[in-house]
C-alpha positions as CSV (number, residue, x, y, z in Angstrom):
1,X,0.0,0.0,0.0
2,X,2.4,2.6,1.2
3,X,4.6,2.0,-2.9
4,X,0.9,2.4,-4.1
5,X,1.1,5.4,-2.1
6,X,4.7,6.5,-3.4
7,X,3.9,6.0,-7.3
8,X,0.9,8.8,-6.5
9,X,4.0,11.1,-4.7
10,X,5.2,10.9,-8.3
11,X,2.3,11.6,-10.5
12,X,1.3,14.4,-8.6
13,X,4.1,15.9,-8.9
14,X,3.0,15.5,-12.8
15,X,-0.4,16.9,-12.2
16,X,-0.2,19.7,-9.8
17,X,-3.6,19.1,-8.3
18,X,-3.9,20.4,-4.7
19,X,-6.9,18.7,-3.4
20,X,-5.5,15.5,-4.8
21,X,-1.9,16.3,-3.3
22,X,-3.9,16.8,0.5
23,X,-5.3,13.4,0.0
24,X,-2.3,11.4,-1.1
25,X,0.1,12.8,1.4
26,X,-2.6,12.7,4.5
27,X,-3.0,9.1,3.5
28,X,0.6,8.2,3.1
29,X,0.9,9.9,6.6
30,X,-1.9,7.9,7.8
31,X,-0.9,4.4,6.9
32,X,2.8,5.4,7.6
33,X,1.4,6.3,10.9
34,X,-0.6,2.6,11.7
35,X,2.5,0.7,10.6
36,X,4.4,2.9,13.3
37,X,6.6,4.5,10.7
38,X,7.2,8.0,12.9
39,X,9.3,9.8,10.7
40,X,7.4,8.6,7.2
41,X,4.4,10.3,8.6
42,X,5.8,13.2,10.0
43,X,7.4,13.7,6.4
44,X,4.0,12.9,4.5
45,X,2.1,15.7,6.7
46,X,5.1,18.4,6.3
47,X,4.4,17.8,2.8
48,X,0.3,18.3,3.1
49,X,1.5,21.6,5.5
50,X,3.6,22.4,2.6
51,X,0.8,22.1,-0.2
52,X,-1.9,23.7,2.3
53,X,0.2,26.7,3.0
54,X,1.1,27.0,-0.6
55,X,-2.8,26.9,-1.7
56,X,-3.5,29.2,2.0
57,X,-5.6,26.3,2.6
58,X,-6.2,27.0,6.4
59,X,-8.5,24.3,7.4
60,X,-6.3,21.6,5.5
61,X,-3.0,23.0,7.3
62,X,-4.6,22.7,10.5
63,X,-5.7,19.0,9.6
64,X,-1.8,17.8,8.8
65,X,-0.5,20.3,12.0
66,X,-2.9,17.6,13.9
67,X,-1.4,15.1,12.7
68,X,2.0,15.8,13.2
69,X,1.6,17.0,16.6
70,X,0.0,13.3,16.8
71,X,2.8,11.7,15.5
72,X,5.5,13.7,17.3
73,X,3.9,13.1,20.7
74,X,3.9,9.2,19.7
75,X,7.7,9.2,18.6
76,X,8.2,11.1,22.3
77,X,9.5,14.4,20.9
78,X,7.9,16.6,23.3
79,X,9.9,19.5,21.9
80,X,8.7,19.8,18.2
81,X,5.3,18.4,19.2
82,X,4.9,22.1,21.6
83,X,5.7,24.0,18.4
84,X,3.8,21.8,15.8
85,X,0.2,22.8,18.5
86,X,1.5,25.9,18.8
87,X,1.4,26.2,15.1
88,X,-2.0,25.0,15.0
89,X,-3.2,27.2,18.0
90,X,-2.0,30.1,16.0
91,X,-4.0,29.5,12.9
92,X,-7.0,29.0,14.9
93,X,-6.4,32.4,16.5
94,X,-6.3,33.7,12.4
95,X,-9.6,31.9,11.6
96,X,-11.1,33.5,14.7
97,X,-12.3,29.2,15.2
98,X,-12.8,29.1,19.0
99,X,-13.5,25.1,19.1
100,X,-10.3,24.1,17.1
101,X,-8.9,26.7,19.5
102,X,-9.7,24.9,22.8
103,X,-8.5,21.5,21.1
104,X,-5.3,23.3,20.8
105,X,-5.3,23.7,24.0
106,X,-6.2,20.4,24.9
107,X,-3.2,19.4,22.3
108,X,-0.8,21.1,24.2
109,X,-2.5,19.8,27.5
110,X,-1.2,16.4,26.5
């Protein structure tokens, strides 16, 4: 699954679709992520931040700063997991989003 996974890394980078791009990389994150594969995951969600921030898709950058913080806090670096939440608390500041906000909060609470 996760070569399935790769061989759609390389055709997007053929097709620069950014909805598809999200997908791929939050998936490859996702299964890198069941299989335990830390620093896969983390890599696969930079990459969604990446495309997100590069489309100022907000709500999508939020999604992969989740998961990263996720995945950090997993892998027991404590110190880039504080600045991934911190990340994501400051977006939901921009947005003005008081519920993502407060999970912020709770991610930093952790």
């Amino acid at each position: 699954m996760l070569e399935a996974l790769r061989q759609c890394t390389k055709i997007i980078a053929k097709v620069p679709d950014h909805k598809l791009a999200l997908a791929v990389f939050e998936h490859q994150g996702l299964v890198s992520q069941h299989f335990q594969n830390w620093v896969g995951s983390i890599k696969a969600f930079q990459r969604m931040r990446d495309v997100a921030e590069d489309c100022e898709d907000r709500q999508q950058e939020m999604k992969a700063y989740v998961n990263m913080t996720n995945c950090l806090q997993l892998s027991c670096d404590y110190k880039l997991a504080i600045k991934s939440a911190k990340r994501f608390l400051q977006i939901a500041w921009y947005l003005n989003d008081f519920r993502n906000e407060l999970f912020a909060y709770e991610l930093l609470a952790r």
